[in-house]
MARFIZA-34620 format. One record per residue (C-alpha): x, y, z. Coordinates in steps of 0.001 Angstrom, whole numbers, padded with zeros to 6 digits, always signed. Layout:
<pts>
XYZ
...
</pts>
This chain:
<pts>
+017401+018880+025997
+018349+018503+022411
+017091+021245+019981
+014915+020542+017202
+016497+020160+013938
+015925+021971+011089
+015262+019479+008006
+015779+019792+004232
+015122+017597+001306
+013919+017790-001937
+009758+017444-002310
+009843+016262-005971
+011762+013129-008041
+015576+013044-008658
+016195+013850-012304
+015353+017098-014682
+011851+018768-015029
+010757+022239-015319
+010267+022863-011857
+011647+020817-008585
+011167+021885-004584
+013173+021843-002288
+011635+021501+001411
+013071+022988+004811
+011273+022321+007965
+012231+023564+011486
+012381+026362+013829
+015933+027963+011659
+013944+027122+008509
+013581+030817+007671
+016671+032018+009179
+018651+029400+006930
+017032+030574+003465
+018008+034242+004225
+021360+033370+005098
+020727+032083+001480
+018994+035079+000131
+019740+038030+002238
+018396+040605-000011
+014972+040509-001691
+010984+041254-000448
+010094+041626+003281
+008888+038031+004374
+005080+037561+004441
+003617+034354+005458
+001958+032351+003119
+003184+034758+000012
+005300+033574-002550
+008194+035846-003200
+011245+035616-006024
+014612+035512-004189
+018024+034714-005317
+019962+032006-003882
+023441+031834-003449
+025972+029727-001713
+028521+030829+001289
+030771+032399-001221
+027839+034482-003100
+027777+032650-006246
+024742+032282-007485
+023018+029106-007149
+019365+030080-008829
+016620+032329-008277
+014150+030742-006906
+010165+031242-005796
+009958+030978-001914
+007095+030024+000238
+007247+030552+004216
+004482+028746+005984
+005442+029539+009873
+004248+026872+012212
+001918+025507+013935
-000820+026251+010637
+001835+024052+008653
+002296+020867+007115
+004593+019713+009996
+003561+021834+012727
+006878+023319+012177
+008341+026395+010053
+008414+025334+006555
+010237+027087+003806
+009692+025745+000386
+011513+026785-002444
+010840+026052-005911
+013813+025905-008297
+014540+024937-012194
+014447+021505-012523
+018101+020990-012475
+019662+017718-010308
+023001+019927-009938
+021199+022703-008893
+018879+021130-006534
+021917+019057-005308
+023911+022729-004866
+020600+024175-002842
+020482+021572-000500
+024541+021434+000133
+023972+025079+001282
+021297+024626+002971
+023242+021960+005145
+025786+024488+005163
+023790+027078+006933
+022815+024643+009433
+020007+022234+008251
+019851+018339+008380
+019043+016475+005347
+015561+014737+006025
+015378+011075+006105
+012223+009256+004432
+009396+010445+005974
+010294+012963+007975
+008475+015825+007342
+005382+013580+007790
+006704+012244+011156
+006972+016034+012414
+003338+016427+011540
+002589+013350+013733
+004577+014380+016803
+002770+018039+015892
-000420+016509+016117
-000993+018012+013322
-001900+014381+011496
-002492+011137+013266
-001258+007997+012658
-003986+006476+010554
-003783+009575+008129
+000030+009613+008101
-000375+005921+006317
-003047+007438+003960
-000357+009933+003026
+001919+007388+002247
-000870+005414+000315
-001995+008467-001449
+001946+008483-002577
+002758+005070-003640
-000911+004540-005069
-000387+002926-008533
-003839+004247-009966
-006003+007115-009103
-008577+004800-007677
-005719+003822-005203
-005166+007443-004188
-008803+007710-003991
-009548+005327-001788
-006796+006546+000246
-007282+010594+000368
-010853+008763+001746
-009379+008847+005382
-011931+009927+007701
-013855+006864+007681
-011389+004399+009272
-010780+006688+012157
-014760+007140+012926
-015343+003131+012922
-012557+002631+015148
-013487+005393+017800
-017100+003915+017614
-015435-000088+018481
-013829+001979+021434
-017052+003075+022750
-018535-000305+023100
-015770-001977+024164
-015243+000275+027184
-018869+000204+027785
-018329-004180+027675
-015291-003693+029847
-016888-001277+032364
-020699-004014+032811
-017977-006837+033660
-015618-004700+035594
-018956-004138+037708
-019446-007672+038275
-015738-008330+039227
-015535-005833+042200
-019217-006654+043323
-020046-010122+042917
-023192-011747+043570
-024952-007826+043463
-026529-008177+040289
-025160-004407+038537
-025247-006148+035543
-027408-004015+033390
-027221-007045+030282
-027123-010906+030218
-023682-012564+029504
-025861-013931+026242
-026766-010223+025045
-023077-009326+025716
-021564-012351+023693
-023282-011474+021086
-022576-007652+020995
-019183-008794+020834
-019901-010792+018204
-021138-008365+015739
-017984-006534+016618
-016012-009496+015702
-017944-009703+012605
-016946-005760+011887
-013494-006372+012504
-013438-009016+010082
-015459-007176+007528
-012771-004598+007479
-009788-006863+007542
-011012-008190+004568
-010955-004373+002373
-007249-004786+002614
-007045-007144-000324
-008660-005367-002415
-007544-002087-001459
-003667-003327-001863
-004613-004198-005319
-005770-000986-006124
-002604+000899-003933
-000008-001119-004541
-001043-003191-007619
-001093-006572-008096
+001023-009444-009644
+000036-011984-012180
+001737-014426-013833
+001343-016784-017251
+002899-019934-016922
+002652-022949-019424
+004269-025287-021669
+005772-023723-024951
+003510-022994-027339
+000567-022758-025328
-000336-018932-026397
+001110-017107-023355
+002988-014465-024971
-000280-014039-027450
-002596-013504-024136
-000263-011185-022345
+000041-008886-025658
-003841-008779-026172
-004378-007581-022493
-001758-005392-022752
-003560-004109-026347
+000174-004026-027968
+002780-006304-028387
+005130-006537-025723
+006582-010008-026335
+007813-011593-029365
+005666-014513-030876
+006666-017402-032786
+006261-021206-033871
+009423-021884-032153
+008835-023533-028804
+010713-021962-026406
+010661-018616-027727
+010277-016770-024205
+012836-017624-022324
+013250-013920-019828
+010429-012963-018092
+008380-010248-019881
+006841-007796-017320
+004433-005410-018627
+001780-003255-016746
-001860-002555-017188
-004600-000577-015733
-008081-002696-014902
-010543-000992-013635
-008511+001052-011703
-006200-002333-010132
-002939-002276-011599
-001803-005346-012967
+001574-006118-013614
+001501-009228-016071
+004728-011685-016109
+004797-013793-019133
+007503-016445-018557
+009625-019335-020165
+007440-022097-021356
+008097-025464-019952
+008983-028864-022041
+011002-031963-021446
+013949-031314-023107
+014678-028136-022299
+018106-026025-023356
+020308-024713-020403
+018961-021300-021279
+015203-021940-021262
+015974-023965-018199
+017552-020585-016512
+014419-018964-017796
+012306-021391-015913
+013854-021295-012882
+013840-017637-013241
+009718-018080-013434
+009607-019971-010384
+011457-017040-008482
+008782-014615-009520
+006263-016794-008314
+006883-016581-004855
+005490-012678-005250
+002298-013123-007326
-001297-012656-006399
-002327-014638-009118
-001402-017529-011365
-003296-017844-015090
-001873-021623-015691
-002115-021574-020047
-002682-024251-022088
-003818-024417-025959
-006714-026179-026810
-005026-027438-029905
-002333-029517-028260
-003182-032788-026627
-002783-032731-022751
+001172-031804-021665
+002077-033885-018380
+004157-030714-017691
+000436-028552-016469
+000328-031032-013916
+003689-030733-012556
+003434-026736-012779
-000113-026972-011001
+001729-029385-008277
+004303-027008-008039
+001748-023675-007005
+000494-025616-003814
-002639-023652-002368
-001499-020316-004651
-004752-019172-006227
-004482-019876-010325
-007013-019807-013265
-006764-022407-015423
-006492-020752-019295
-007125-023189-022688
-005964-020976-025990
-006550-021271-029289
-010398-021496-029049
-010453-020560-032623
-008939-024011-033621
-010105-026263-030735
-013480-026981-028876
-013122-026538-024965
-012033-028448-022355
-013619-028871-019211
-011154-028861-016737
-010251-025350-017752
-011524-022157-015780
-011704-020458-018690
-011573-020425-023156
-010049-017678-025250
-009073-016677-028690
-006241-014121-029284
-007403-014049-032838
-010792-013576-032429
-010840-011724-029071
-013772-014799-028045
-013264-015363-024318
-011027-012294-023222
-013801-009698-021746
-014969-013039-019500
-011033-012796-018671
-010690-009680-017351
-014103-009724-015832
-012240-012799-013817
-009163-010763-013376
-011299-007709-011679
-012883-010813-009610
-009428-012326-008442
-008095-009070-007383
-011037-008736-005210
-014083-006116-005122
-014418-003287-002636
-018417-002757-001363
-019555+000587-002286
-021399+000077+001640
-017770-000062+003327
-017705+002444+005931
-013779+002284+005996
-010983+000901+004274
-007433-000273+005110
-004181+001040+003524
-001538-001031+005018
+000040-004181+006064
-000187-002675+009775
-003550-001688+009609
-004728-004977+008542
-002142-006795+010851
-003545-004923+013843
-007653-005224+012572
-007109-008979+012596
-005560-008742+016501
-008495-006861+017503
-010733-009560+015922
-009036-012411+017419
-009266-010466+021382
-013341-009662+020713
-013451-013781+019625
-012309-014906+022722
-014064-012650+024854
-017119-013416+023363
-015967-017294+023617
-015119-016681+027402
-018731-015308+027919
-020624-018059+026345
-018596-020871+027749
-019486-019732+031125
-015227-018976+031610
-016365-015711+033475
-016029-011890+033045
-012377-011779+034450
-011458-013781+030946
-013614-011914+029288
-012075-008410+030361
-008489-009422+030333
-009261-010590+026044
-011591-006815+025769
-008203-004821+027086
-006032-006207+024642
-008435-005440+022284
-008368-001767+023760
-004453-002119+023444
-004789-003115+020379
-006656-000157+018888
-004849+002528+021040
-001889+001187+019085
-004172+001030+015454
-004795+004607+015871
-001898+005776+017789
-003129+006996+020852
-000363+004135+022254
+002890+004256+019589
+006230+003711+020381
+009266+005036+019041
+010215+001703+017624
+006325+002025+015587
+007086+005002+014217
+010990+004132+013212
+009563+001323+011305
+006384+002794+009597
+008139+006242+008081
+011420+004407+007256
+009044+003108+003873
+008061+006596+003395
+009498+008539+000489
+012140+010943+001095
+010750+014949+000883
+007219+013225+002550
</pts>
């Protein structure tokens, strides 16, 4: 049997600060920091203590407040030793060499957190909400997902029924023609139904709740001239990208970041588009049409002050079923146009709160009702399996295809959740979900 390693990596961002930590975890955790710092207070758990660290030689490497947290009441269900050091790359770089030296591993990303899963001491739903909580561009991100009791209570409660569903037609499978039935294959098809309906319901909070986690991408395309540049600097409320006369002014992509409502929006103002374009605003273009590929949202710009450019139809062609808001500038010097979504002036600010209003309205809203809310690709990816299954075996119950369908379509659905939670994960599951973790989580 292999023995448990003993993991170390730093808790806090590369680079200086006033104070960086440095995590072990493992049964030698201890052992290895007072190989470390042999002399110094008698341990106490859970009590901070300041102990000089040096290396095999006895140099000193820093002193250093340590924190023993002996397992199982830790993090990771393991011992943890953390020890909190001047914010100093070399020396956190010199801590962690001796570490390894006395016998530790360095941690991989997510690690720690994968101990506290294999602990028990987490389960898999709140392991993603500690990654969420991590990457979360905005606090309403992280609040949404430090919120992680919810998801785990709506999913036990879909369990519940659907074993209850699976048990009435496992009933009529064994004994047929015996009437145990205790419902109608109506009242069942449409309890399944309103699951279905759930399932989709919840699917649907991952949108919005990526766009509050994660962020969200929007771009300004255009023909030159059309006011882009203008628009992105009076969202931003500073200016971020040069203006000018001169078509063809923007010819990089400007990226700049803003906080709406608690979404954050990264805005990508990009090289205009003409006929006669120069070889560099053509690489700027082309450039654009890269980005697109990884935008939520398109704001297609066009000044009210300049006649129709065949070029807006040709960019519009170009976004296929990519969802886009159709923007006329200059609203100061022109009247509206109808086929735009939307009128603004940069000068006078006219038109820009209805713009953001839009913005908060593309990135979808979140229901104050939800019970639960997703935090990941997986979650979401799973949610929309388990709709799919309940579908079917609702289908398969009203279409008169029998209970044996119907069963086979509510234990994948079963499957399906075991593996949502993690009541059924493989190794391969969890290689895959803590490999995007952060390294020190």
């Amino acid at each position: 049997m292999t023995a448990t390693p003993t993991l170390v990596a730093p808790a806090t961002p590369w680079g200086r600060s006033a104070v960086a930590v440095v995590r072990l975890s493992g049964p030698a955790a201890r052992d290895i920091v007072a190989r470390l710092a042999p002399a110094g207070p008698p341990w106490r758990a859970r009590r901070a203590s300041v102990r000089t660290l040096c290396d095999a030689d006895g140099r000193t490497l820093d002193r250093a407040l340590v924190t023993w947290m002996p397992g199982p009441r830790s993090y990771t269900g393991q011992d943890v030793v953390e020890l909190s050091l001047h914010g100093n790359p070399a020396i956190v770089a010199a801590v962690i060499d001796a570490c390894v030296a006395a016998g530790a591993r360095v941690a991989g990303p997510g690690a720690f957190t994968r101990q506290a899963v294999e602990a028990g001491r987490l389960g898999l739903l709140e392991a993603e909400a500690v990654d969420a909580v991590v990457r979360a561009s905005t606090v309403e991100g992280a609040r949404l997902a430090l919120d992680r009791g919810g998801l785990g209570e709506v999913l036990a409660g879909w369990r519940t029924q659907l074993v209850e569903v699976a048990a009435e037609l496992e009933a009529r499978l064994d004994h047929p023609g015996e009437e145990l039935g205790l419902a109608e294959d109506e009242a069942l098809a449409a309890g399944l139904s309103g699951l279905h309906a759930q399932a989709q319901a919840l699917a649907a909070t991952w949108g919005p709740a990526r766009a509050r986690i994660d962020g969200a991408v929007v771009a300004l395309i255009g023909p030159v001239n059309a006011g882009k540049s203008s628009l992105l600097n009076a969202l931003v409320g500073q200016t971020r990208a040069l203006v000018s006369d001169q078509p063809g002014t923007t010819r990089d992509v400007v990226e700049a970041r803003i906080d709406l409502d608690g979404v954050a929006l990264t805005l990508l103002d990009t090289a205009g588009a003409r006929e006669h374009a120069t070889e560099l605003e053509a690489q700027g273009a082309a450039l654009a049409q890269a980005r697109l590929a990884d935008t939520d949202l398109v704001l297609v710009v066009e000044s009210l002050a300049a006649p129709a450019d065949p070029a807006v139809d040709r960019l519009l062609a170009g976004l296929g079923d990519r969802p886009r808001l159709r923007i006329g500038t200059h609203l100061d010097r022109a009247a509206p146009r109808p086929e735009h979504d939307l009128a603004l002036s940069t000068v006078t600010g006219q038109g820009l709160p209805a713009l953001r209003d839009a913005l908060r309205r593309a990135t979808g809203e979140l229901s104050q009702a939800a019970a639960a809310v997703l935090v990941s690709e997986r979650q979401h990816g799973r949610v929309l399996d388990v709709a799919d299954h309940l579908a079917h075996a609702a289908l398969a119950l009203a279409d008169d295809l029998g209970p044996a369908v119907a069963a086979q379509e509510l234990y994948l659905a079963l499957s399906t959740l075991d593996a949502l939670s993690g009541a059924d994960t493989r190794e391969d599951v969890l290689d895959r979900l803590f490999a995007r973790f952060c390294i020190g989580k």
